[in-house]
Backbone bond lengths (Angstrom), bond angles and torsions (degrees), N, CA, C in turn:
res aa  C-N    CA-C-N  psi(-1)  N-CA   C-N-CA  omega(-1)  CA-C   N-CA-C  phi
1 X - - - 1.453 - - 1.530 107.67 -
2 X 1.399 121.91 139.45 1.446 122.07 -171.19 1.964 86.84 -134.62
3 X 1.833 80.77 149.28 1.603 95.99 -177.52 1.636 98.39 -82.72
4 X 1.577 83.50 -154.73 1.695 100.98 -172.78 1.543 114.26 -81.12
5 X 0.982 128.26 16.90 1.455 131.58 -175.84 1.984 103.87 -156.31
6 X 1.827 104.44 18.14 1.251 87.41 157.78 1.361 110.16 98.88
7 X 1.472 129.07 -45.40 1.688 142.31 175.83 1.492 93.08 -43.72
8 X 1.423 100.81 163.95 1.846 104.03 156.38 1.118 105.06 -95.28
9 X 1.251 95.09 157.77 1.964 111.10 179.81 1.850 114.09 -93.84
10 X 1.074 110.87 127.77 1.575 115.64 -165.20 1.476 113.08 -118.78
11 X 1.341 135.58 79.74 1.470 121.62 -153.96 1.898 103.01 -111.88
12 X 1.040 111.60 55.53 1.316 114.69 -173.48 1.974 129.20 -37.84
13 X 1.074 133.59 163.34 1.512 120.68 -152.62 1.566 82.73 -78.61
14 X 1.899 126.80 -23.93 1.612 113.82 -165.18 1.660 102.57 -69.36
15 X 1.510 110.07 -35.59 1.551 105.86 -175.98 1.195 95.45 -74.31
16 X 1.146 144.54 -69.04 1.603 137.59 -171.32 2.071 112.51 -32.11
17 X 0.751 100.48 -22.88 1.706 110.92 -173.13 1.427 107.25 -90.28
18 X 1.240 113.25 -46.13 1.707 127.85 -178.88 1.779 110.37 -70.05
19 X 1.571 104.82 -34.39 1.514 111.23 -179.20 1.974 93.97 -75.42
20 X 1.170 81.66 -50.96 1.688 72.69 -179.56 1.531 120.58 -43.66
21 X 1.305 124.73 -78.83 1.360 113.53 155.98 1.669 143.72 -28.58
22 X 1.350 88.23 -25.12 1.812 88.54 168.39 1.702 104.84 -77.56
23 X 1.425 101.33 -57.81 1.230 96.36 -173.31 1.679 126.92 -50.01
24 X 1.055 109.78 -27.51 1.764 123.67 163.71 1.280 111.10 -59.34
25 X 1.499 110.18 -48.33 1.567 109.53 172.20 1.386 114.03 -43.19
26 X 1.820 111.64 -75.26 1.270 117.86 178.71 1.672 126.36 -26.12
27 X 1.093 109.16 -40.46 1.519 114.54 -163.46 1.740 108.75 -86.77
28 X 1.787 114.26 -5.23 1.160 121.14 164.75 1.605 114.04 -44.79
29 X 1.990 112.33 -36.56 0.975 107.35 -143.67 1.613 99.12 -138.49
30 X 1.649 106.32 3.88 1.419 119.85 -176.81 1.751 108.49 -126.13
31 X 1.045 132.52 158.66 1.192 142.71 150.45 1.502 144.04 -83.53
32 X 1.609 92.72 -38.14 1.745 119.70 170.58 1.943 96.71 -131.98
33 X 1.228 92.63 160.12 0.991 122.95 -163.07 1.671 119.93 -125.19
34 X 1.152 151.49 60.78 1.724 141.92 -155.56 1.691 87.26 -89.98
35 X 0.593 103.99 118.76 1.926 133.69 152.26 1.825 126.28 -66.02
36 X 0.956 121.98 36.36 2.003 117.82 -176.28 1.455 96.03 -25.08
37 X 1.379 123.05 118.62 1.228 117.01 154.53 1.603 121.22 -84.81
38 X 1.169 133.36 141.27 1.910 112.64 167.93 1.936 101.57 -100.67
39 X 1.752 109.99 10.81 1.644 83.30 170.91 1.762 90.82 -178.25
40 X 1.619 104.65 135.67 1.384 97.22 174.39 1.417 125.24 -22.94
41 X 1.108 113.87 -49.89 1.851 122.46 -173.47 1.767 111.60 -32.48
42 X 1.593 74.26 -52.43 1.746 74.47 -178.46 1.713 120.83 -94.47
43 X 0.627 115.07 -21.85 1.607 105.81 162.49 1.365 108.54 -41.94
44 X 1.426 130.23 -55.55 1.234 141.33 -167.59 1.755 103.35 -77.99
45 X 1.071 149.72 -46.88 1.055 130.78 142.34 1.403 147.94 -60.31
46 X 1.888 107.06 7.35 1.456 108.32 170.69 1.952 91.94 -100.32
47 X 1.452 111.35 -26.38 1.307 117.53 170.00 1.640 113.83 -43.40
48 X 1.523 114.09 -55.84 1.318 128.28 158.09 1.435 123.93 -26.72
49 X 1.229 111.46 -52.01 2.011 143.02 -146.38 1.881 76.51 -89.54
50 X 1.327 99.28 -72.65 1.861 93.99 -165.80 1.549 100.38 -53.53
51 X 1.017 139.35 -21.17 1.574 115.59 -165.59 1.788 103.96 -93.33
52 X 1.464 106.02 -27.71 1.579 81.15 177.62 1.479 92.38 -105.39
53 X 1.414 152.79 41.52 1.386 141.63 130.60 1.546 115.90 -95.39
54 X 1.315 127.76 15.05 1.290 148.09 -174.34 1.690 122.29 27.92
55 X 1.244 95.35 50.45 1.610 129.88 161.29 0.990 131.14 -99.90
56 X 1.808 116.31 19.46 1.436 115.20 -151.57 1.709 91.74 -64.89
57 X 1.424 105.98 -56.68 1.665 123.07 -152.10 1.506 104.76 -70.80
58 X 1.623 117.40 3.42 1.601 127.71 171.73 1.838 116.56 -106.15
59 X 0.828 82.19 -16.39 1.700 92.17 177.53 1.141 111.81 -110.42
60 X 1.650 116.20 139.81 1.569 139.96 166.94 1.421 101.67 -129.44
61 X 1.253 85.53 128.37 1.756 124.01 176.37 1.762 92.49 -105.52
62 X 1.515 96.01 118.70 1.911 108.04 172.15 1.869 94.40 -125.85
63 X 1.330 89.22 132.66 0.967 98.55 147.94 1.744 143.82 -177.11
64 X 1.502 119.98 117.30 1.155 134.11 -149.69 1.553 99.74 -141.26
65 X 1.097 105.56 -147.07 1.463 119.57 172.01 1.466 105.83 -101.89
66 X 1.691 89.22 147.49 1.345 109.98 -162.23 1.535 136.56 -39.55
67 X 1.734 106.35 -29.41 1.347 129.17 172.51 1.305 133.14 -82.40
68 X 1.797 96.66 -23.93 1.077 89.02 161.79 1.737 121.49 -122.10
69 X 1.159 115.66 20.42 1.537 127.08 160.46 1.423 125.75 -82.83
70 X 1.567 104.44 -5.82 1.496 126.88 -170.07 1.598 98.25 -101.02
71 X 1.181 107.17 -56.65 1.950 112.61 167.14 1.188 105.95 -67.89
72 X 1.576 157.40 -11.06 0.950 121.34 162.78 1.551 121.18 -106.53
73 X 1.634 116.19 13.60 1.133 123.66 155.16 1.262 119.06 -82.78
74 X 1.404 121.93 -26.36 1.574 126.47 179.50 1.629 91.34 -70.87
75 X 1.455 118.53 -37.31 1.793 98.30 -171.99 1.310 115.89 -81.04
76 X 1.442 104.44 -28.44 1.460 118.74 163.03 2.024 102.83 -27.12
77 X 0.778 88.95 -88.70 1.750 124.53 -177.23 1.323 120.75 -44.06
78 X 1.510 109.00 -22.13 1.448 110.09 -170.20 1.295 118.93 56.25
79 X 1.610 113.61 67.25 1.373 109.12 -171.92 1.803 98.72 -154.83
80 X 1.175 125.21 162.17 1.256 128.07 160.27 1.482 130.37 -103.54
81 X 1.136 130.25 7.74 1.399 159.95 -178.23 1.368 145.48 153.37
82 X 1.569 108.27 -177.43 1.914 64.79 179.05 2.063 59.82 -170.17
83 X 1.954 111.36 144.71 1.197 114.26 -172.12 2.014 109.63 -81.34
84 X 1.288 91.12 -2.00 1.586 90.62 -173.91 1.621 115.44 -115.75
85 X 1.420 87.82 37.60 1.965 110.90 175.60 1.547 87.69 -142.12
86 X 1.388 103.72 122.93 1.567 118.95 171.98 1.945 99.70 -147.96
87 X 1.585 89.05 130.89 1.508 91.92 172.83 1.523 105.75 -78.44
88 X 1.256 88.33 175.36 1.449 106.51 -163.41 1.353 102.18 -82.32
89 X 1.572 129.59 156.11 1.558 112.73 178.75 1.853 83.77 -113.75
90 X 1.524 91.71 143.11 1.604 98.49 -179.63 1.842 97.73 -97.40
């Protein structure tokens, strides 16, 4: 499997274990969760990550192009922006 720029993708069981725990962290202090994906691959392995950190039904994995994966996490969220989401300039 190759990412978005071509590399191979390497998701080893130690990173899979560490995401798990973050993501448990997060939800100490969140309710929802929006996910930016940059490539199918990973949607499907953060899809993975939420089911054995049992966040499946709190986390959203988006992923499209940049403009509009960014608006549908802001609706996600109930929010109108946020300064530490910037699209990408092509």
């Amino acid at each position: 499997m190759l990412a978005a720029d071509g590399e191979p993708v390497v998701y080893s069981p130690e990173v899979a274990e560490k995401a798990v725990l973050f993501q448990q962290k997060l939800l100490r202090s969140a309710n929802k969760i929006a996910v930016l994906c940059n490539f199918e691959f990973m949607v499907q392995n953060i899809k993975h990550v939420t089911l054995e950190s049992g966040i499946h039904d709190k986390s959203h994995q988006l992923f499209d192009k940049d403009r509009v994966m960014i608006q549908e996490a802001y609706e996600l969220l109930g929010i109108n922006g946020n300064d530490l989401i910037k699209e990408k300039k092509q």
